[in-house]
C-alpha positions, 0 to 999 in steps of 0.5 A: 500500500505504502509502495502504491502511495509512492508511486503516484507522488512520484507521477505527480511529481513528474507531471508538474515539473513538465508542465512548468517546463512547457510553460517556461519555454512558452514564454520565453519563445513568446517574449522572443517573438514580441521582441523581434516584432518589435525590433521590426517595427523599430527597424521599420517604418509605415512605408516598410522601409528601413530606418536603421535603429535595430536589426533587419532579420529580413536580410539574413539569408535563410538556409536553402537545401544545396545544389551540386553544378553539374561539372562538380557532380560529374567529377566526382562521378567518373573519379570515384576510386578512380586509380592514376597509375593503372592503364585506362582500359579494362582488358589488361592485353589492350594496347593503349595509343597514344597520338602524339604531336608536336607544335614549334613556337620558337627556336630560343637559341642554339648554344653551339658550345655545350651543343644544346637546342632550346626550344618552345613547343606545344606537346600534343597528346591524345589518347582513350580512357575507358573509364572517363566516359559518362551520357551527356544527357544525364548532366544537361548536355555536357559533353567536354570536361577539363580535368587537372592532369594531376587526377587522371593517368597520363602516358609516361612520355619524356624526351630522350635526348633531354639535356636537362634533368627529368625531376620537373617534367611538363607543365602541369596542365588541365586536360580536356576530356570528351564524353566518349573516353578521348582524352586531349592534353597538350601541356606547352614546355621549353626543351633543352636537347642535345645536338650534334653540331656540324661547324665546318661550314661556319657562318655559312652552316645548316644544322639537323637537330632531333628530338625523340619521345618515346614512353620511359618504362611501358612497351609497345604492346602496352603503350602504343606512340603513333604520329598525331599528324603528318604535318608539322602545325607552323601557325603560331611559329615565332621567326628566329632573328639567327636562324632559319627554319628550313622544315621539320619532320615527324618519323616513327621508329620501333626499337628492339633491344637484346633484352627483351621481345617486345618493341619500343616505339618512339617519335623522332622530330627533325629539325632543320635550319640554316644559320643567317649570315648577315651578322656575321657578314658584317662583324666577321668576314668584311673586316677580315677581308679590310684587314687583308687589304691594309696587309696588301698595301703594306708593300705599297708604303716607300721602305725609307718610311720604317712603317712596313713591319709595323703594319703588318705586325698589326694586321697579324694581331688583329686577326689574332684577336678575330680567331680568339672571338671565333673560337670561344663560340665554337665547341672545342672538338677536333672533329670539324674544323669551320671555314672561317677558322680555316679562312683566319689561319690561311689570311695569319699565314699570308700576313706572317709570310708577307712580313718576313718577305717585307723584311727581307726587301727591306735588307735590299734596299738598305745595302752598305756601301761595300754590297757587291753588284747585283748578280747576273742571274738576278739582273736578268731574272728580277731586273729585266724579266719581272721588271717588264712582266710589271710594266714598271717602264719608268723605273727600268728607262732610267736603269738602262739609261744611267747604263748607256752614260756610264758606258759613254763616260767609260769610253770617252775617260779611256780615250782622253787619258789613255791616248799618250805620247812618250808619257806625255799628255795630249790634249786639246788644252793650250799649252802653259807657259811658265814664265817667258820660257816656252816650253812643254811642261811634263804632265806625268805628276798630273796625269797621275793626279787625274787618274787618282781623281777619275778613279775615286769618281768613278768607284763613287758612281760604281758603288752609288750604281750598286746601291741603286740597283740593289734599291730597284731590285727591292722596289721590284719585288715590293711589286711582285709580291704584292700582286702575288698575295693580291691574287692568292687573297682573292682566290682564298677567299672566293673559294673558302668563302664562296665556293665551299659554301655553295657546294656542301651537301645538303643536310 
């Protein structure tokens, strides 16, 4: 009975302390009801117009059910548990076919030295994954998707004869992706590739540079690499102000190497461009072939001037100079040697050759007093023989008349002192009378006297005549020489420069 008692209090107990709580928390949402009404009201005037003395819980937004865009709910889709390093087929014996394509933008520069190519270009590759396809309809028509490449898998496709390191990679592009599985990525980078230059023809030289993609670790029975076209897209190429783009071509080639059975695909591109020579016309070649010429004219200067050696020596150093610019822009290799180099050394040659022969002119035309005559042979050979061949008449007329006088004067000396008569003089002189006694005064001492006086004069003009033709015999060969560098010059340099050029094969 007691237990009966309890358990009614404890029910009434329970039901008031319900109903104060109900009651509470009634008014309470009746007190926060009059207090936004009124926080309206103050808000607010008749025309429903805010008066900015209390807050507006008309602009809060209100809580609204979520709505997925269709590219979000898309991506979400297909890449559910979603694997990048897994093929994109089903079939594990199928071949995923890779198109690969390339677009030149730009030849950046060519660094003949660590013999590098960079260039800008576009790499366009295409490929089907079966697991990115979806119904268009089922998401209002969307048919093409960008994807960041980062999220699907991508063909492992690097370039082979890379001169940078392979840790960066492509630009991490998006990839466009169709409703039927074709995936689209053309990620633009700057390619540093290795080439083999061929510097003979330097400046005149035409250069073939390759680069070869192929994937890094599938085969062909894996991953199949196929041009993606057989022309090479130009449009957006940007012209070279050094080089010039011959034309580029695409080849697919299959490699089997010893190890294995299965082939390795790659495509090849082949660059070939032609070096533009005006720079180098202009810096290089014209003021070599001035040099030449004030090498030339160095046999032009008078020997008395002292300025023969000295042009020349200059004329060598500035070619020194030239040679070193040349070859701290070509790669140190012993395997071609470039036309302007073989161009400089010959042109050193002949200046060096030229100063030694300058000096030995030189060695004519100062003789000492004590020189002996010019030779026979070499009054015959230099004198009368390149003397005319040069049509030097001025100087040789003046040569054989100083012969002709000399000849006279020997005569008419011969006949007036050696015409004697009993060791008398006889000559067309009056006699001298000494005193009032006429007499012939004995001209013995005198005759000796005269003989002295003609014989000194005479080894005088012998020896001035020496010096004279030893200075012609110099002042000849100055001519000669000239005329001969002239024409080995212009024969080095028509053929080194122009001959060879035109007839290198083609690359």
């Amino acid at each position: 009975m007691r237990l009966v008692k309890l358990l009614l209090l404890l029910t009434t107990l329970a039901v008031v302390t319900s109903t104060k709580s109900r009651g509470s928390s009634s008014f309470k949402h009746k007190k926060l009801l009059n207090k936004d009404n009124y926080d309206s009201r103050r808000s607010r005037n008749q025309y429903g117009h805010s008066t900015g003395y209390g807050p507006d819980y008309s602009l809060i937004p209100r809580k609204r059910k979520a709505v997925v865009p269709d590219e979000q709910r898309l991506l979400e889709t297909i890449l559910y548990d979603y694997n990048t390093a897994a093929r994109p087929v089903y079939n594990a014996s199928k071949t995923v076919t890779v198109k690969f394509g390339l677009t030149l933008t730009q030849i950046a520069d060519m660094d003949e030295v660590n013999q590098v190519l960079t260039t800008n270009v576009w790499l366009e590759q295409e490929w089907t994954d079966e697991r990115l396809t979806w119904d268009p309809s089922d998401y209002n028509g969307l048919e093409v998707l960008r994807i960041p490449c980062q999220r699907i898998w991508l063909p492992d496709i690097v370039l082979y004869n890379s001169a940078d390191d392979f840790t960066e990679g492509f630009m991490q592009t998006k990839a466009m992706v169709t409703s039927k599985g074709n995936v689209f990525w053309p990620p633009p980078a700057k390619l540093r590739s290795s080439c083999k230059i061929d510097i003979t023809y330097f400046p005149f030289d035409d250069q073939k540079c390759h680069m070869k993609f192929g994937s890094w670790t599938y085969d062909g029975h894996q991953v199949d690499i196929t041009n993606r076209s057989e022309v090479i897209d130009l449009d957006n190429y940007v012209f070279s102000g050094e080089w010039q783009l011959l034309y580029i071509k695409m080849i697919r080639n299959e490699v089997h190497y010893g190890c294995c059975d299965e082939p390795y695909p790659d495509v090849t591109f082949y660059i070939v461009m032609r070096r533009r020579t005006l720079y180098y016309l202009f810096n290089i070649i014209f003021p070599c072939l001035w040099l030449t010429v004030l090498s030339l004219l160095g046999f032009w200067l008078p020997p008395d001037s002292g300025e023969k050696i000295t042009l020349g020596i200059t004329v060598l150093l500035a070619f020194s100079v030239f040679m070193l610019l040349i070859a701290e822009s070509m790669p140190a290799t012993s395997e071609f040697v470039p036309l302007i180099g073989i161009y400089l050394t010959v042109t050193m040659a002949m200046t060096s050759l030229s100063i030694v022969l300058t000096v030995f002119v030189l060695q004519l035309h100062h003789v000492g007093p004590h020189q002996k005559a010019v030779p026979l042979l070499v009054r015959k050979l230099v004198i009368e023989g390149i003397g005319r061949l040069l049509c030097m008449k001025s100087h040789l007329k003046h040569y054989y008349t100083r012969q002709t006088d000399q000849n006279r004067a020997d005569e008419i000396a011969l006949s007036n002192l050696e015409d004697q008569n009993n060791g008398r003089l006889r000559s067309h002189v009056p006699d001298i009378q000494v005193g009032s006694a006429d007499r012939n005064v004995s001209y013995d001492g005198l005759s000796n006297h005269l003989r002295i006086l003609v014989s000194k004069s005479g080894d005088e003009d012998d020896m001035q005549d020496i010096i004279n033709d030893w200075r012609l015999v110099a002042h000849i060969m100055d001519r000669f020489l000239f005329w001969l560098f002239l024409i080995g010059s212009f024969l080095s340099s028509i053929t080194i420069l122009v001959f060879c050029p035109l007839t290198k094969p083609a690359v």
